[in-house]
BADRENMI-88431 format. One record per atom (N, C-alpha, C): residue in three letters; x, y, z; residue number from 1. Coordinates in pm, 1 decimal. Example, Ala and Ser with C-alpha at 12.3 -4.5 7.8 and 13.67 -1.06 7.14 Angstrom:
2
{'ala',{1319.0,-569.0,780.0},1}
{'ala',{1230.0,-450.0,780.0},1}
{'ala',{1320.0,-330.0,780.0},1}
{'ser',{1285.0,-225.0,708.0},2}
{'ser',{1367.0,-106.0,714.0},2}
{'ser',{1290.0,3.0,787.0},2}
! end
This chain:
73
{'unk',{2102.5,2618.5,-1549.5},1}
{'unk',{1992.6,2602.5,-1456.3},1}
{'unk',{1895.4,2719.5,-1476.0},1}
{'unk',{1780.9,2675.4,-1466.7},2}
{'unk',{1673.4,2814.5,-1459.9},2}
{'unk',{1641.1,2856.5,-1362.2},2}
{'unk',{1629.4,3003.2,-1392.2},3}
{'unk',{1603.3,3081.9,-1287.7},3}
{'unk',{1519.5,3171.5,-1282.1},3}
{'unk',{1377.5,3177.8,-1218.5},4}
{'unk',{1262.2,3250.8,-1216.6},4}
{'unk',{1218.3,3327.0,-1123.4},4}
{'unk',{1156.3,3422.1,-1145.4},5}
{'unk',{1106.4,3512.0,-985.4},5}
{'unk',{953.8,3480.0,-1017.6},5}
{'unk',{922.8,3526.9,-855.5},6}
{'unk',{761.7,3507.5,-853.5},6}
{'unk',{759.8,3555.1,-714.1},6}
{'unk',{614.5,3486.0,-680.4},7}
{'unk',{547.5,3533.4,-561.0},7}
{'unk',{499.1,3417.0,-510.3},7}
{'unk',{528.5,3430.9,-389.7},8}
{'unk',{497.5,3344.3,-294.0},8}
{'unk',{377.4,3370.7,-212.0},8}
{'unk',{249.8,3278.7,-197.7},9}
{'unk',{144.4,3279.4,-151.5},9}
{'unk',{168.5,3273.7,23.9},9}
{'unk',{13.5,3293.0,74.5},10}
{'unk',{36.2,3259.8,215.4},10}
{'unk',{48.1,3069.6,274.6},10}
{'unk',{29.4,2973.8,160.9},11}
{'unk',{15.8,2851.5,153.4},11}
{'unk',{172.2,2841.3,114.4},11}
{'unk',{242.8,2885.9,109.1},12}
{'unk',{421.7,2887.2,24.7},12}
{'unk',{409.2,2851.7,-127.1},12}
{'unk',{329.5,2841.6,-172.5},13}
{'unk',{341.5,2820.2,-289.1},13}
{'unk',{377.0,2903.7,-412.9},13}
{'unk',{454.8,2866.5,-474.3},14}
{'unk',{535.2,2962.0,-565.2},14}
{'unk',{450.9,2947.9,-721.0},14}
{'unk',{486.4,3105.2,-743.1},15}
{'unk',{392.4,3095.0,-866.7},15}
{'unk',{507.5,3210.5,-970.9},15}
{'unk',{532.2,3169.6,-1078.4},16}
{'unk',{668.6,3214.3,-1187.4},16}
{'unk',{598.4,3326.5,-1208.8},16}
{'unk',{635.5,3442.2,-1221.8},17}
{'unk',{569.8,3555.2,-1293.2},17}
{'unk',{723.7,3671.5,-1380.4},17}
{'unk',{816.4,3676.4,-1368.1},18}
{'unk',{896.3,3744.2,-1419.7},18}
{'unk',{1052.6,3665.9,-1450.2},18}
{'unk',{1116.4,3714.8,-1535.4},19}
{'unk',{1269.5,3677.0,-1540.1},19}
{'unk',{1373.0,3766.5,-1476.5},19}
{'unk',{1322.8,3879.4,-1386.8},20}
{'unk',{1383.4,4014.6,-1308.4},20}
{'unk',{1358.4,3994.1,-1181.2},20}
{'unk',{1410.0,4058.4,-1064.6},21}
{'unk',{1329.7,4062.4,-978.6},21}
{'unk',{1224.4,4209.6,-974.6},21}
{'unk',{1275.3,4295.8,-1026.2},22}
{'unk',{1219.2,4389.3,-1035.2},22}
{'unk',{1085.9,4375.3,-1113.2},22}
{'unk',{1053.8,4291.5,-1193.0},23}
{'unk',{922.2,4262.7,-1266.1},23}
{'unk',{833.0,4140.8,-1178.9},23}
{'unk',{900.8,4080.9,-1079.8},24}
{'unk',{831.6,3992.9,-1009.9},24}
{'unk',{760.6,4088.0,-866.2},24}
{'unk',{862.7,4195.6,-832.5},25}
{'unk',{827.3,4301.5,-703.6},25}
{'unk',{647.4,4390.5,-743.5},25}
{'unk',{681.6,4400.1,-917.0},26}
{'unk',{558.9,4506.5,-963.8},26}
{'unk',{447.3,4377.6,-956.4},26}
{'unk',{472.0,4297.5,-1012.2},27}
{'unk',{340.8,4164.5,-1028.4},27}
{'unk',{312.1,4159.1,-885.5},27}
{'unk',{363.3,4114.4,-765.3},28}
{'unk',{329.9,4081.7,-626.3},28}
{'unk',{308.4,4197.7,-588.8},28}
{'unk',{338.9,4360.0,-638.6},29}
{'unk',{221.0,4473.5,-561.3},29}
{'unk',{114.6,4496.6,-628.7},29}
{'unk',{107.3,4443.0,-787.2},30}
{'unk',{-43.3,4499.0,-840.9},30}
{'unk',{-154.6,4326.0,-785.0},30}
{'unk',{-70.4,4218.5,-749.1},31}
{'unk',{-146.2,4141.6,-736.0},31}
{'unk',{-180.3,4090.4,-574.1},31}
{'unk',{-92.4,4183.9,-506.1},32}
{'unk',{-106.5,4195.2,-342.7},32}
{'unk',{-74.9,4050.1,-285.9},32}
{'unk',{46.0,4032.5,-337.0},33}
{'unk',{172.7,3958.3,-249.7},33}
{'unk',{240.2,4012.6,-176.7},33}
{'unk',{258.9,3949.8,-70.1},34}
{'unk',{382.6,4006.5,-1.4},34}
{'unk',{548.8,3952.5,-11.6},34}
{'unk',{540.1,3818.3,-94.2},35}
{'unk',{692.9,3782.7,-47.4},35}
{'unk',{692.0,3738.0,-233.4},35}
{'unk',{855.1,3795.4,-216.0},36}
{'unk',{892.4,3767.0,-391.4},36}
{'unk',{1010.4,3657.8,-351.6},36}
{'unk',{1037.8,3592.2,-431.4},37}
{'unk',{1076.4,3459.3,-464.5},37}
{'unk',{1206.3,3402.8,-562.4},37}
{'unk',{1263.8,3306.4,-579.7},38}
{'unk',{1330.5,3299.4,-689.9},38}
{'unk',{1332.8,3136.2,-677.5},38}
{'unk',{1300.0,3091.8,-773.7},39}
{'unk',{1338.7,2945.3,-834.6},39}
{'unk',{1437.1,2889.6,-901.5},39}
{'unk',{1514.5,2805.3,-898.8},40}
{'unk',{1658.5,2784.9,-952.5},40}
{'unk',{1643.1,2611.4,-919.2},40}
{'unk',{1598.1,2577.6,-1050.7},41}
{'unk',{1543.6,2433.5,-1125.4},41}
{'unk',{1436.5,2405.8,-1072.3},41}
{'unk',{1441.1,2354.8,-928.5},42}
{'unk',{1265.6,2319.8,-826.0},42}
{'unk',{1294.0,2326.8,-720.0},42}
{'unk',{1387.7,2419.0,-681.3},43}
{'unk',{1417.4,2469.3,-538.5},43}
{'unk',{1379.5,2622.9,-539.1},43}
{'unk',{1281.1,2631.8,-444.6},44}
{'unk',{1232.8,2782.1,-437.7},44}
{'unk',{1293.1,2818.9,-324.6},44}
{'unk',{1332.1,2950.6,-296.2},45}
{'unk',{1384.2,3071.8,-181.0},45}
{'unk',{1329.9,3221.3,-181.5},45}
{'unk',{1321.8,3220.7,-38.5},46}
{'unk',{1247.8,3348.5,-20.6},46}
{'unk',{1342.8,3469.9,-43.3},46}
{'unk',{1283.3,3554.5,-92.8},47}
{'unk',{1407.2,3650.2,-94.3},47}
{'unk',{1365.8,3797.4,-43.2},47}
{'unk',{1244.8,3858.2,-85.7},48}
{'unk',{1200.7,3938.7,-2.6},48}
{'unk',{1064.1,3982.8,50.6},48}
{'unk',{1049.0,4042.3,154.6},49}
{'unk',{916.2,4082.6,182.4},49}
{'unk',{848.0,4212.6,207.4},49}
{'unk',{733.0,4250.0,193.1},50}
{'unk',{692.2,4394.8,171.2},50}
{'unk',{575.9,4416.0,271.5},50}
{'unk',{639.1,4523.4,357.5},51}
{'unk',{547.9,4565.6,449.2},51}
{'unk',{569.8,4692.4,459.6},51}
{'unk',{407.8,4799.8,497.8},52}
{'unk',{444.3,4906.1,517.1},52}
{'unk',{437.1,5010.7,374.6},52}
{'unk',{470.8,4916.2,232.0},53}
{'unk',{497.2,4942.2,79.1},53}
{'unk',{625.7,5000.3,97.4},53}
{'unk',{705.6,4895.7,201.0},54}
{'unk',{865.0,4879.8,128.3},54}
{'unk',{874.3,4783.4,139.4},54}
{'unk',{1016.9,4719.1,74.4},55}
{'unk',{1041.2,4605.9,33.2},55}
{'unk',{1165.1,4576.3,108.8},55}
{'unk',{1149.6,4477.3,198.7},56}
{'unk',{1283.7,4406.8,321.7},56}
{'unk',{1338.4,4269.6,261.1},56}
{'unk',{1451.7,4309.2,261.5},57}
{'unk',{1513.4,4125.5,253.2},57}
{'unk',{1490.0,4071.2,348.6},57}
{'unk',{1507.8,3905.9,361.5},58}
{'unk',{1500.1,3806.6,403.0},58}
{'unk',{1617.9,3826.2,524.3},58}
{'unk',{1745.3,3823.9,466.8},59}
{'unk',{1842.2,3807.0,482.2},59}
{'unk',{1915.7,3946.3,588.6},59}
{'unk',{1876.1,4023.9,593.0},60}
{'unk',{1864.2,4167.2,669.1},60}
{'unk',{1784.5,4109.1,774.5},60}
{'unk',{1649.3,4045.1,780.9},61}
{'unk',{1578.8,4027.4,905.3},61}
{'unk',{1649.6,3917.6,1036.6},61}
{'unk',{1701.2,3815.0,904.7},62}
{'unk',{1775.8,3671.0,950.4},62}
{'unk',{1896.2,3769.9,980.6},62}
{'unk',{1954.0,3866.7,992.0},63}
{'unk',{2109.5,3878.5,1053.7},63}
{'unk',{2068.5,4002.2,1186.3},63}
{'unk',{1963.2,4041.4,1167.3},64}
{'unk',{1912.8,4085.0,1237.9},64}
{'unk',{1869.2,4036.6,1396.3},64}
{'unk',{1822.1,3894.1,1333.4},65}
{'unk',{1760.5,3754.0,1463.0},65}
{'unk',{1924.7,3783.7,1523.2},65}
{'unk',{1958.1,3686.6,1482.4},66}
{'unk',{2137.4,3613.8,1516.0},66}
{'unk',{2250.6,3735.0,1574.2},66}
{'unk',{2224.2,3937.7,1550.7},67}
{'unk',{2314.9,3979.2,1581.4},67}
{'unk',{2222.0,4023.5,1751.7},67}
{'unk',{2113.6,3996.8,1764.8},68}
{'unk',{1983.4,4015.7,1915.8},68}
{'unk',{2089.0,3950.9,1952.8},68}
{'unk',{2065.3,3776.4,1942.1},69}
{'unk',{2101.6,3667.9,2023.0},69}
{'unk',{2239.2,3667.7,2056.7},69}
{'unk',{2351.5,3719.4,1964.3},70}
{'unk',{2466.5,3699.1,1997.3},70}
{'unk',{2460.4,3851.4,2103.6},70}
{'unk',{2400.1,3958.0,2084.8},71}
{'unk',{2446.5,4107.7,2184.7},71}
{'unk',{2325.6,4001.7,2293.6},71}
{'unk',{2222.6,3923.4,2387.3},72}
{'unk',{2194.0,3906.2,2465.4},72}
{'unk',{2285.9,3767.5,2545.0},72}
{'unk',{2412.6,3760.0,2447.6},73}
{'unk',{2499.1,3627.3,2541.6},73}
{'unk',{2601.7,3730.8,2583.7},73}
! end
């Protein structure tokens, strides 16, 4: 299966720019993206986002939501 990084627009649209993620992170800061990407055949996923000029996972924010909701039950 292939597997590509890129950058994700504010429309979601994914655009291939590296075979790293680390070469897809430099393309989406010289080209002022915020969210890098990965494709795996024609299913795209978000993977991280950059605010501030650091770079946050997805997945850190999402366990982040879910550990609020479970400490406010």
């Amino acid at each position: 299966m292939i597997r590509v990084y890129g950058s994700t627009d504010n429309t979601n649209t994914h655009v291939d720019t590296s075979r790293t993620l680390l070469g897809a992170k430099q393309y989406a800061t010289r080209n002022n993206y915020r969210n890098v990407s990965i494709r795996i055949g024609y299913n795209v996923t978000l993977l991280e986002y950059k605010l501030n000029n650091k770079w946050y996972k997805y997945q850190d924010f999402i366990d982040a939501i879910f550990t609020d909701e479970e400490a406010s039950n």
